[in-house]
N, C-alpha and C positions, 0 to 999 in steps of 0.2 A: 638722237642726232650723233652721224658720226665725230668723233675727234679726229683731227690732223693724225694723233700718235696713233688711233687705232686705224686711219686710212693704212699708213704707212705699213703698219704691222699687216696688215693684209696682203700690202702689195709685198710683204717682204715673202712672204707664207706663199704665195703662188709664186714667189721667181725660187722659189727653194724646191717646192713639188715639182717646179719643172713643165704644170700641166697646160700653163694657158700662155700664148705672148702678150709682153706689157698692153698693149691696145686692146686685148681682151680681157684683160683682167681691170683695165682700169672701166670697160662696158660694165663690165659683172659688179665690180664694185660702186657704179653710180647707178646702178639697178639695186643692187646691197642696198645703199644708202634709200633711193626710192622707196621700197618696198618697208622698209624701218620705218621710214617716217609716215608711211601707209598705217601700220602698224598704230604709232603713237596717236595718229586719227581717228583710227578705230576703237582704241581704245578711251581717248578720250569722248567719243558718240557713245559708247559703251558707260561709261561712267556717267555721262547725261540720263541714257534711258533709265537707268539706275536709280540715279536723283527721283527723275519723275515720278518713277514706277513705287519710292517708298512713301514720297508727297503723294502720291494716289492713295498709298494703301493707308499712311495715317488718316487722311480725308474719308477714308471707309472708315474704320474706325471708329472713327467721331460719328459720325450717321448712325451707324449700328446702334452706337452709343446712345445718341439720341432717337434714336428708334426705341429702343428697348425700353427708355424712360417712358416716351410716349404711350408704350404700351400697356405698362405700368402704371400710369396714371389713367387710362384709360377702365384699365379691368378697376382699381378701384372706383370711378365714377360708375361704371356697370352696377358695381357690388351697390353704390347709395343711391343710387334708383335704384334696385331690387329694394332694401331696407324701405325705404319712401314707400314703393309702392305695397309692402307689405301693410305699414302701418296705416296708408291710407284705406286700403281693405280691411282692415281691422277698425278703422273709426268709421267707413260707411257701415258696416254690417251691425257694429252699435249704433247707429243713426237708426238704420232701421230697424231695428230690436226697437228703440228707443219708442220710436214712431209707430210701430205695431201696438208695445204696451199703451201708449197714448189713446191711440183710438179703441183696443179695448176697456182701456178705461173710460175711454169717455160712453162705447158703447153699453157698457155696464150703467153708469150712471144714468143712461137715459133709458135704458130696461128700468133701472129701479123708480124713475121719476115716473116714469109710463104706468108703472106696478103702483106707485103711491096715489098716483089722477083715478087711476081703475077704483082701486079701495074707496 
């Protein structure tokens, strides 16, 4: 905003150059003034989008942030189902080992039984 002292210093600085008459110059100077205070609007919208735009970028941030956890927690639940599912393959295939040897055994025992009724 202009001051009264810097109006005056204005209008002193064109009635010394000589280039403009007072009614012009005192145009030019409340256009001066206009266009300042244009200025300090712009700047202050400028200094908003500003604000926003760092409130936006923290708010990324934190997502990212929380993205990256998630993903994090993700690969390791991938990783213990793989594990789980390893060991459950591992305990059916002994099941059925288990169950194979069972029934050859039992199939032996009843060859032998068969072989002892024959005798």
């Amino acid at each position: 905003m202009q001051t009264p002292e810097r109006i005056e210093a204005y209008k002193t600085m064109i009635r010394q150059l000589g280039a403009l008459p007072p009614s012009i110059a005192m145009e030019a100077l409340a256009a001066l003034e206009e266009s300042q205070q244009q200025n300090v609007t712009l700047k202050e919208e400028l200094e908003d989008k500003i604000n926003e735009s760092n409130e936006f970028y923290k708010w990324w941030q934190e997502e990212v942030s929380h993205r990256n956890i998630y993903k994090h927690e993700l690969v390791e639940a991938q990783q213990t189902i793989a594990r789980q599912r390893e060991a459950l393959e591992y305990y059916a295939h002994v099941y059925v080992a288990h169950e194979r040897l069972e029934e050859w055994d039992n199939g032996k025992r009843a060859r032998a039984a068969l072989e002892g009724e024959e005798s």
